[in-house]
N, CA, C and O atoms as CSV, one atom per row, in Angstrom:
chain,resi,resn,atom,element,x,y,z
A,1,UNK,N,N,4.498,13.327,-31.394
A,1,UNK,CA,C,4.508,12.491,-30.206
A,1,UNK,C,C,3.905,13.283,-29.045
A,1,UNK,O,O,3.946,14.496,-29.250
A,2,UNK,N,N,3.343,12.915,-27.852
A,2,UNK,CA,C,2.438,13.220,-26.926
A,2,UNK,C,C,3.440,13.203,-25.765
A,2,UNK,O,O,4.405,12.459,-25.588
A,3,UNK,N,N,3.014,14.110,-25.094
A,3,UNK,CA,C,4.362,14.507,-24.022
A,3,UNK,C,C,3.253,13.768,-22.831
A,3,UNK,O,O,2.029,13.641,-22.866
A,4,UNK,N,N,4.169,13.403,-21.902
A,4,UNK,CA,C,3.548,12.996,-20.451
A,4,UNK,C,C,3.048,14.137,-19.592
A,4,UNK,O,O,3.750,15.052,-19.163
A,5,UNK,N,N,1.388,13.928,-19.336
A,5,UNK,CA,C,1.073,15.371,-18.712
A,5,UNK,C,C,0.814,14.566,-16.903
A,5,UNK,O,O,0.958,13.424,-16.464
A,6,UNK,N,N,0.392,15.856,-16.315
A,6,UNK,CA,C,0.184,15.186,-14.904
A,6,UNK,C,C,-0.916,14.486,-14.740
A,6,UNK,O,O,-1.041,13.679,-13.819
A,7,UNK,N,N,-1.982,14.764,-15.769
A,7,UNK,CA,C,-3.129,13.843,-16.044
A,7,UNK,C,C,-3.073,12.346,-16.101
A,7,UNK,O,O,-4.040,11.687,-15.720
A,8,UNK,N,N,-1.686,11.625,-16.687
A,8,UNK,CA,C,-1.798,10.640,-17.319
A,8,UNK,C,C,-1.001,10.080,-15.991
A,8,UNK,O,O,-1.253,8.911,-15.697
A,9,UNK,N,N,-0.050,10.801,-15.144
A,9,UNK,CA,C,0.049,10.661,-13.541
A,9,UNK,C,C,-1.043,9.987,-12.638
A,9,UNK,O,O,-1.136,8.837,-12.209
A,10,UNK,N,N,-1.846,11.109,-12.494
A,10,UNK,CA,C,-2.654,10.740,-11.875
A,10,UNK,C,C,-3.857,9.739,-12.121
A,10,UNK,O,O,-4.724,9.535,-11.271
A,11,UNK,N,N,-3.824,9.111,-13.417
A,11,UNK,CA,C,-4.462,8.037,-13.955
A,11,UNK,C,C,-4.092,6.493,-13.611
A,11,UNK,O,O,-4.869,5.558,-13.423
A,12,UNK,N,N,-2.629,6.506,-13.585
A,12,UNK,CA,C,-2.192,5.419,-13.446
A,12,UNK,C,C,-1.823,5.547,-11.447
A,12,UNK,O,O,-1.349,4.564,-10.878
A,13,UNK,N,N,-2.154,6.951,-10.598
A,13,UNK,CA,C,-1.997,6.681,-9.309
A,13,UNK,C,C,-3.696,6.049,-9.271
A,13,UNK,O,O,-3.850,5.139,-8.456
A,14,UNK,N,N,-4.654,6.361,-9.884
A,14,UNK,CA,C,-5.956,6.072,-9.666
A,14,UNK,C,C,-5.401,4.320,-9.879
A,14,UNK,O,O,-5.128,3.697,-8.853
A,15,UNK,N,N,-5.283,3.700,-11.099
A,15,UNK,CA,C,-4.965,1.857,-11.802
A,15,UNK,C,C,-4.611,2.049,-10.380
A,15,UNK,O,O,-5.622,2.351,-9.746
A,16,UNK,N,N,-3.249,1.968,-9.433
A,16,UNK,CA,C,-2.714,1.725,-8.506
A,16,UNK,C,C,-3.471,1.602,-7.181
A,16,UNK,O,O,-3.410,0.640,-6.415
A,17,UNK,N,N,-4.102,2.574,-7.042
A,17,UNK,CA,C,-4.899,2.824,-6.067
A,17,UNK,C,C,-5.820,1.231,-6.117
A,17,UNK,O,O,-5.582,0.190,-5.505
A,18,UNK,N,N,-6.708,1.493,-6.908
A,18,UNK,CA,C,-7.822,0.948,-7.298
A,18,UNK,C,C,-7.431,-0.675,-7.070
A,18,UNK,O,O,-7.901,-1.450,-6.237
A,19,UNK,N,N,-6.456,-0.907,-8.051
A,19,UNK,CA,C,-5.958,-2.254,-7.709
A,19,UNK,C,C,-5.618,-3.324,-6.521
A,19,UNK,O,O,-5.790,-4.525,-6.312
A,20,UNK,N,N,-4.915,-1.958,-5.725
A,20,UNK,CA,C,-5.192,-2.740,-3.996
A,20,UNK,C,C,-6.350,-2.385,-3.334
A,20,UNK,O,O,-6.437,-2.935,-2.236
A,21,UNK,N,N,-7.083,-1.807,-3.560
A,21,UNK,CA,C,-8.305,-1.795,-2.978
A,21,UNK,C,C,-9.172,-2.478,-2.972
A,21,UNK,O,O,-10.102,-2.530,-2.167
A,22,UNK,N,N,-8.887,-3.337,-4.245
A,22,UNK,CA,C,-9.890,-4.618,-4.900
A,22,UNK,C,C,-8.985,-5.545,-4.306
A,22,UNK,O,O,-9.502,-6.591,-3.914
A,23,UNK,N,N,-7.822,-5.417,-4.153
A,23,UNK,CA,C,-7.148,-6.706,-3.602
A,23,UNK,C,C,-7.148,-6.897,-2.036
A,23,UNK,O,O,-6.902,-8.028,-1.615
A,24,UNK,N,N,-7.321,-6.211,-1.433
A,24,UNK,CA,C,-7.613,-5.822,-0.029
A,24,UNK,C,C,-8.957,-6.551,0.469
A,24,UNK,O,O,-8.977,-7.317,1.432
A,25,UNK,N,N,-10.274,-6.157,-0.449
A,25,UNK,CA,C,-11.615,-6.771,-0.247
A,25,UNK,C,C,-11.306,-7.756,-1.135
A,25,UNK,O,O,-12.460,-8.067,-1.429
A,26,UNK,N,N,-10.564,-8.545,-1.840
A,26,UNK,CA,C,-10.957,-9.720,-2.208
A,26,UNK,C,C,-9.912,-10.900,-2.267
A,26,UNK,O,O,-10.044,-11.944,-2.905
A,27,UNK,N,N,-8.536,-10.418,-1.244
A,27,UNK,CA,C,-7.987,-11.528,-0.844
A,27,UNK,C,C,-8.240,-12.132,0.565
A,27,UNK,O,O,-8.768,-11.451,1.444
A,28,UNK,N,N,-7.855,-13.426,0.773
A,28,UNK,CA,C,-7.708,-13.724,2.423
A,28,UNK,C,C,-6.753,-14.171,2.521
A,28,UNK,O,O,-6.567,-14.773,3.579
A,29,UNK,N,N,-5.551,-14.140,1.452
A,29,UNK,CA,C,-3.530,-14.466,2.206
A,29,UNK,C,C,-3.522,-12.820,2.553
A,29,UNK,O,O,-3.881,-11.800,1.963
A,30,UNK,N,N,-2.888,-13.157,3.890
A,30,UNK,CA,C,-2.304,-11.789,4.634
A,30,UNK,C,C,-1.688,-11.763,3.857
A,30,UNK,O,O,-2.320,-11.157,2.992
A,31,UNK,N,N,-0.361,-12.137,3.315
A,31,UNK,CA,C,0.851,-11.454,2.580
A,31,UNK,C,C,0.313,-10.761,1.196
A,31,UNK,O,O,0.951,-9.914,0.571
A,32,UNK,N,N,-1.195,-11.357,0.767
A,32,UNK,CA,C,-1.305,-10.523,-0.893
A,32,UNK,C,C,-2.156,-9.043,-0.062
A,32,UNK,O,O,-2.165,-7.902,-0.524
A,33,UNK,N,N,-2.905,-9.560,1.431
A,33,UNK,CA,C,-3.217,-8.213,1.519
A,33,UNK,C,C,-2.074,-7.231,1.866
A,33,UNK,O,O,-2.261,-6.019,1.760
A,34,UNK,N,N,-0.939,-7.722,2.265
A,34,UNK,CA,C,-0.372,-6.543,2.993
A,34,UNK,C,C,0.328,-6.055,1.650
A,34,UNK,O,O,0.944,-5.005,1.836
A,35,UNK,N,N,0.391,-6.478,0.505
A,35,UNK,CA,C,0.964,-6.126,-0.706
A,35,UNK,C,C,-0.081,-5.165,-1.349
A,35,UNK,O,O,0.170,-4.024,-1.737
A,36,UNK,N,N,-1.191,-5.741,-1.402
A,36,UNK,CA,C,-1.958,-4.633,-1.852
A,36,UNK,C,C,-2.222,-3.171,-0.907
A,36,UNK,O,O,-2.510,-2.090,-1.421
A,37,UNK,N,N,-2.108,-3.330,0.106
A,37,UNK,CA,C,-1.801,-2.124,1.308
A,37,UNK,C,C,-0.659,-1.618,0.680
A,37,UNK,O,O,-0.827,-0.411,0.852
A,38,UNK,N,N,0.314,-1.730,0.111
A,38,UNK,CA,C,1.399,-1.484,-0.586
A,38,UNK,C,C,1.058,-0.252,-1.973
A,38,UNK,O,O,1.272,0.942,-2.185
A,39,UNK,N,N,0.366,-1.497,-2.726
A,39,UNK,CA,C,-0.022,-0.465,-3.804
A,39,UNK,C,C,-1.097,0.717,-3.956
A,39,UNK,O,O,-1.312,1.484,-4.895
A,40,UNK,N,N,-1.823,0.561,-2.420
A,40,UNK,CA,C,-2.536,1.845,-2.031
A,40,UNK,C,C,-1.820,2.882,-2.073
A,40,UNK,O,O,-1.983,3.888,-2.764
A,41,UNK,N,N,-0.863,2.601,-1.187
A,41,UNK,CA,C,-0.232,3.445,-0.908
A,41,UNK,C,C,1.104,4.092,-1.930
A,41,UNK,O,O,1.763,5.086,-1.625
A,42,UNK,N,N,1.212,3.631,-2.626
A,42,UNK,CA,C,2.140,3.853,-3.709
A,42,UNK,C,C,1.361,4.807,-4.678
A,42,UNK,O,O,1.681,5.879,-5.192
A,43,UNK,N,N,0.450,4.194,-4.735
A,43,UNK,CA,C,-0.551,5.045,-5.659
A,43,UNK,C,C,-1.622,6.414,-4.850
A,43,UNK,O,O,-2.374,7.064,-5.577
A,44,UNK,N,N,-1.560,6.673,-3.495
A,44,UNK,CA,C,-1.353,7.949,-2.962
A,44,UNK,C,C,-0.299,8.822,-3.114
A,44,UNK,O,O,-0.492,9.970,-3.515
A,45,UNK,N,N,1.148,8.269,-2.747
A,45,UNK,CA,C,2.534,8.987,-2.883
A,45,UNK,C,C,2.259,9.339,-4.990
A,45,UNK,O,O,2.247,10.469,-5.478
A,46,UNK,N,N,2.151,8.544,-5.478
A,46,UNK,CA,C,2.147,9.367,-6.826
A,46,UNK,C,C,1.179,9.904,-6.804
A,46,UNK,O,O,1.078,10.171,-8.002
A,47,UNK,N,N,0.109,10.403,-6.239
A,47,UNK,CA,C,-0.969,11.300,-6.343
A,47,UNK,C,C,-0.395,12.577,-6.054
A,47,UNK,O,O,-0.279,13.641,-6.662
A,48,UNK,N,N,-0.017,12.055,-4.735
A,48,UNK,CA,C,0.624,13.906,-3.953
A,48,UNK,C,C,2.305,14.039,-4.590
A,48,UNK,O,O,2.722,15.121,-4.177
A,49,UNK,N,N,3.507,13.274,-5.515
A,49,UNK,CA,C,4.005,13.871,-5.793
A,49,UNK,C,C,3.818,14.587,-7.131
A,49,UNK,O,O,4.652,15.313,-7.671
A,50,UNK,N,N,2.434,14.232,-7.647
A,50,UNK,CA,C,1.889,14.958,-9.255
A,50,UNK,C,C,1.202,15.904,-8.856
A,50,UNK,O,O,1.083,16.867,-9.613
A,51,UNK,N,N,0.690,15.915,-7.844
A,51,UNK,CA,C,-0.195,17.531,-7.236
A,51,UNK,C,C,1.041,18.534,-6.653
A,51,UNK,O,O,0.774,19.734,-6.716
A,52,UNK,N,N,2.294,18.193,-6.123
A,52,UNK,CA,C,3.583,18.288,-5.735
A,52,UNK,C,C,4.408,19.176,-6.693
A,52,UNK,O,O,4.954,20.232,-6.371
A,53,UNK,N,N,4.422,18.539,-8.049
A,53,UNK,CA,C,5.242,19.505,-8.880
A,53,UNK,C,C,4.259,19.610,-9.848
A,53,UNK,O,O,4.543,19.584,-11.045
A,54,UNK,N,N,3.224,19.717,-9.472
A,54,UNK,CA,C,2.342,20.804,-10.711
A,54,UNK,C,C,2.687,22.113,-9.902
A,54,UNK,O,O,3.644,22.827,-10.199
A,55,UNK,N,N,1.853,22.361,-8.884
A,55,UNK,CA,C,1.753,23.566,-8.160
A,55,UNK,C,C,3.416,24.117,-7.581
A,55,UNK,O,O,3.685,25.209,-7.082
A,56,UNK,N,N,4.261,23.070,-7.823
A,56,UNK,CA,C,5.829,23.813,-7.458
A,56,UNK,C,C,5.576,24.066,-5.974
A,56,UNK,O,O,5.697,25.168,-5.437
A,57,UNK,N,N,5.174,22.813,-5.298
A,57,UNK,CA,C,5.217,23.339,-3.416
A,57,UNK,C,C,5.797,21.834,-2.966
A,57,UNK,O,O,5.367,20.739,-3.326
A,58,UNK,N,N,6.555,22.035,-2.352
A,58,UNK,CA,C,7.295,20.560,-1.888
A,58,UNK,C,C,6.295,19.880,-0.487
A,58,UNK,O,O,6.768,18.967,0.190
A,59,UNK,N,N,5.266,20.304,-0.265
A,59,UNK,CA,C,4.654,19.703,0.953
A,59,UNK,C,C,3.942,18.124,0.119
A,59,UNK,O,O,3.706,17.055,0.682
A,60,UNK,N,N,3.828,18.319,-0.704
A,60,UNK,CA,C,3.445,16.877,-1.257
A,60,UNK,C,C,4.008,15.476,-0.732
A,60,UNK,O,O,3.646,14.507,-0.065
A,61,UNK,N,N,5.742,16.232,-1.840
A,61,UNK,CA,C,7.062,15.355,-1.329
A,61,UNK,C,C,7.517,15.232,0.083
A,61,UNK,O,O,8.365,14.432,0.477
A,62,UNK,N,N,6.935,16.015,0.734
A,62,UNK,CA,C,7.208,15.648,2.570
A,62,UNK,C,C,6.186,14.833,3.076
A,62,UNK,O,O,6.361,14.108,4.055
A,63,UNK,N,N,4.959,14.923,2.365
A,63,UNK,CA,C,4.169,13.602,2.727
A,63,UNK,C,C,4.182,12.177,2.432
A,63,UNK,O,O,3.662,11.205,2.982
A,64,UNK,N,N,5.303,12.402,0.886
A,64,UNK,CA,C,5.146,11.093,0.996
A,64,UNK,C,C,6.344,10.356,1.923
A,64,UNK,O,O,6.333,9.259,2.479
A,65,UNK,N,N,7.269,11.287,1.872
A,65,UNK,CA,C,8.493,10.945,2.510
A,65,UNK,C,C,8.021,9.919,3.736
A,65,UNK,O,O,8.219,8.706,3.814
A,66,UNK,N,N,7.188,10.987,4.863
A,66,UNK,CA,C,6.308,10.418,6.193
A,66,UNK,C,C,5.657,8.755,5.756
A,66,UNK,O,O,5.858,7.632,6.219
A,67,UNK,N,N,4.915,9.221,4.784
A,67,UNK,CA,C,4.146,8.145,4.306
A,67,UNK,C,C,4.807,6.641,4.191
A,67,UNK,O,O,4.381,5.550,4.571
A,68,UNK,N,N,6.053,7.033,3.494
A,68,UNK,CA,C,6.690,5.512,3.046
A,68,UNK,C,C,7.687,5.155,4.726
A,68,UNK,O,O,7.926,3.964,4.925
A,69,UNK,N,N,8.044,5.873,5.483
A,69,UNK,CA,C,8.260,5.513,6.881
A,69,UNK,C,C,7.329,5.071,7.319
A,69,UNK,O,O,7.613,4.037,7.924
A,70,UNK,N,N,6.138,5.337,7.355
A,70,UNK,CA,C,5.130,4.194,7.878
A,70,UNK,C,C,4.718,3.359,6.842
A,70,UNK,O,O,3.692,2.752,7.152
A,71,UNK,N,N,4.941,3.221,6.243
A,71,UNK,CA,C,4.966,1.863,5.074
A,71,UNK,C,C,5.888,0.951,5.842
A,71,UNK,O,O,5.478,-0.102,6.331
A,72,UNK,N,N,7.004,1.318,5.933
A,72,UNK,CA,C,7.866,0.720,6.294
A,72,UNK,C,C,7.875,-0.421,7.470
A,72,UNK,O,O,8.204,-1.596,7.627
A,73,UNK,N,N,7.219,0.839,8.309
A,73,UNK,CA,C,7.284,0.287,9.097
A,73,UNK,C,C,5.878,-0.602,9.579
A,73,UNK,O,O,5.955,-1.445,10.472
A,74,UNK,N,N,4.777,-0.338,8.969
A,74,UNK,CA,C,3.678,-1.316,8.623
A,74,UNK,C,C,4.115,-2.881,7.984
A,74,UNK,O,O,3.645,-3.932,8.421
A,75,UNK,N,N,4.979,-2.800,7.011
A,75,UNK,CA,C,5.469,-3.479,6.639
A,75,UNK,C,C,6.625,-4.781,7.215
A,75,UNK,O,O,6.774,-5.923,6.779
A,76,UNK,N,N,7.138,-4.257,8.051
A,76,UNK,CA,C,7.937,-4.779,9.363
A,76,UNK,C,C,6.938,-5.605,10.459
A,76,UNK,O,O,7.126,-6.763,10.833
A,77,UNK,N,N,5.901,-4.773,10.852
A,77,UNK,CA,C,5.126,-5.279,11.566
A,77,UNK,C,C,4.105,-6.350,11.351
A,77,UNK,O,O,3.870,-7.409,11.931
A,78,UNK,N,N,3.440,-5.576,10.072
A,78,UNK,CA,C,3.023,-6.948,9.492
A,78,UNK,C,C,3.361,-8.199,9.211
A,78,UNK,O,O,2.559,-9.133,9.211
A,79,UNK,N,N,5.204,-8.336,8.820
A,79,UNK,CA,C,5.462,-9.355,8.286
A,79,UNK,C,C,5.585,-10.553,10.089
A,79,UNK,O,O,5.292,-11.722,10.339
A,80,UNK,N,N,6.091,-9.546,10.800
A,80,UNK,CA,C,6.908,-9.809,12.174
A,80,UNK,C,C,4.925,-11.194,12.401
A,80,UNK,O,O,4.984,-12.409,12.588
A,81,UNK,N,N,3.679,-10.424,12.292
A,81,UNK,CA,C,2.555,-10.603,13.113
A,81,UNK,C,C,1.984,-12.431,11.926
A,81,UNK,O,O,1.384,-13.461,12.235
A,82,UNK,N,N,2.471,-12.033,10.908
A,82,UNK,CA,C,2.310,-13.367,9.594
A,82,UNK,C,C,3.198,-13.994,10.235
A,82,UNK,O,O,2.689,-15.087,10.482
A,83,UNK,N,N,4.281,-13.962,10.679
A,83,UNK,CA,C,5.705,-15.024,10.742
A,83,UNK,C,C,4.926,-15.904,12.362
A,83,UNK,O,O,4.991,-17.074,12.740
A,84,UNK,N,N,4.455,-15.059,12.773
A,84,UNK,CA,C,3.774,-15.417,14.313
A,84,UNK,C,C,2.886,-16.660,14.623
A,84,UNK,O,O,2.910,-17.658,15.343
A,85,UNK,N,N,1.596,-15.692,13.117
A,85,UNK,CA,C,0.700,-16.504,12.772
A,85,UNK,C,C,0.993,-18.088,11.943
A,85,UNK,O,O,0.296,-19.093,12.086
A,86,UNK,N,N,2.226,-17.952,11.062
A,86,UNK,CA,C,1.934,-19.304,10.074
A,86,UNK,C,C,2.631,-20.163,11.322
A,86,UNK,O,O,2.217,-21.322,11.332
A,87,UNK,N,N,3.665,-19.844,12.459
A,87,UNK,CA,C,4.319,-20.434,13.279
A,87,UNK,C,C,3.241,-21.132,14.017
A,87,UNK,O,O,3.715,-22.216,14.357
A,88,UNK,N,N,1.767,-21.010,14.511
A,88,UNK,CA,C,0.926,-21.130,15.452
A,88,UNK,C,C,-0.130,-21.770,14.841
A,88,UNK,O,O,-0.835,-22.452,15.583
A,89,UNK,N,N,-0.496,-21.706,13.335
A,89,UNK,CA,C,-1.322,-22.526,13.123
A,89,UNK,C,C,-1.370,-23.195,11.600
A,89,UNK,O,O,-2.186,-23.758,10.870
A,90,UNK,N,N,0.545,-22.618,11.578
A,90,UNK,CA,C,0.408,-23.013,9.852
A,90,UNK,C,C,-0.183,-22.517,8.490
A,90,UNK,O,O,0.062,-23.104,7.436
A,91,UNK,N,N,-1.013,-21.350,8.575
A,91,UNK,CA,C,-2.033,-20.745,7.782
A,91,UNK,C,C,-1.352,-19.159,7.700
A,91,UNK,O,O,-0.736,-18.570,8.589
A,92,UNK,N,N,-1.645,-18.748,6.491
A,92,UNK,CA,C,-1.643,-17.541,6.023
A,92,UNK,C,C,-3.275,-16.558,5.978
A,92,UNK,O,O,-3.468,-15.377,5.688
A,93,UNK,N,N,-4.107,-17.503,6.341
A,93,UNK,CA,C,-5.378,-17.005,5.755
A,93,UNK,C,C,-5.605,-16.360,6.738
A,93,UNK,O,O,-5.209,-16.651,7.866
A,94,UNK,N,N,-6.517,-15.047,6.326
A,94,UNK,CA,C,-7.154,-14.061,7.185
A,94,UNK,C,C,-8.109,-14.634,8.077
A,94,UNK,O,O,-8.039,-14.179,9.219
A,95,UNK,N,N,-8.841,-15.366,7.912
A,95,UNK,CA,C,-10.004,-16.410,8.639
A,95,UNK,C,C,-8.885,-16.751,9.801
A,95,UNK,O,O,-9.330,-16.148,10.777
A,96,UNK,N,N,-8.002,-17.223,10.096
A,96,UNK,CA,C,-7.236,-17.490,11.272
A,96,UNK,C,C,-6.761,-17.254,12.329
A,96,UNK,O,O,-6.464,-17.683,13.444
A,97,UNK,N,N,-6.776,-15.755,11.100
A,97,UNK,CA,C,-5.856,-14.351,12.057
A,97,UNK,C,C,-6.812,-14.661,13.621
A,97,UNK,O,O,-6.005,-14.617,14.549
A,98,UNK,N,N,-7.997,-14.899,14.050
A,98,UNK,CA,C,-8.414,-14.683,14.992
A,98,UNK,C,C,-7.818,-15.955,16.540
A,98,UNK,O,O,-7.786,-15.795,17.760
A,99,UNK,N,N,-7.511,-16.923,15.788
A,99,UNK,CA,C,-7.037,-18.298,16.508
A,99,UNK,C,C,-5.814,-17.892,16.691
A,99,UNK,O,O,-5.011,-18.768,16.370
A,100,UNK,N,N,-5.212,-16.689,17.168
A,100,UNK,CA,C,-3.574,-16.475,17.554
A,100,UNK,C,C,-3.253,-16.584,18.621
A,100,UNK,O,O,-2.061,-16.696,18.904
A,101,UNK,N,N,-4.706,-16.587,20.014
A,101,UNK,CA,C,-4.652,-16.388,20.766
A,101,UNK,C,C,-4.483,-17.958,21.500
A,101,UNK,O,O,-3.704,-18.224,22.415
A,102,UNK,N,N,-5.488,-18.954,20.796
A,102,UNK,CA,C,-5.429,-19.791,21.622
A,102,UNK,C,C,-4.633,-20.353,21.415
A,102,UNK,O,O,-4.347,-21.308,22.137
């Protein structure tokens, strides 16, 4: 049987990565983009905690720590700026986002 190396880590932070990045350029519901902003970022934090405990240095794990606090709080904000938007014109779509004003 084949043991889990940090290779096969950082393969599936690449799938992760990759996946919201394509979902980012090719949705227009805010909520699937701010999800795929999600799995960017999920799939950075497993990048730096597999570069993290290869090399045995915890600055990885303090980035992602930072990292998912502003997730968080991206996440808060975003939802707060969608709840704003579907209130004002009914729409989720990115095309709209610009009509918030009037």
């Amino acid at each position: 049987m084949e043991s889990v190396t940090p290779s096969h880590y950082l393969i599936l932070a690449l799938c992760l990565f990759s996946i919201g990045f394509f979902g980012v350029l090719l949705r227009r519901n805010l909520l699937l983009l701010l999800m795929s902003l999600e799995l960017m970022l999920n799939g950075i934090n497993l990048a730096l905690v597999t570069f993290s405990r290869t090399s045995l240095n915890l600055d990885g794990s303090i980035f992602v720590f930072f990292i998912m606090t502003v997730a968080a709080s991206e996440v808060a904000v975003g939802l707060a700026l969608l709840v704003a938007l579907y209130k004002k014109r009914r729409s989720v779509f990115s095309e709209d986002m610009n009509l918030v004003s009037n």
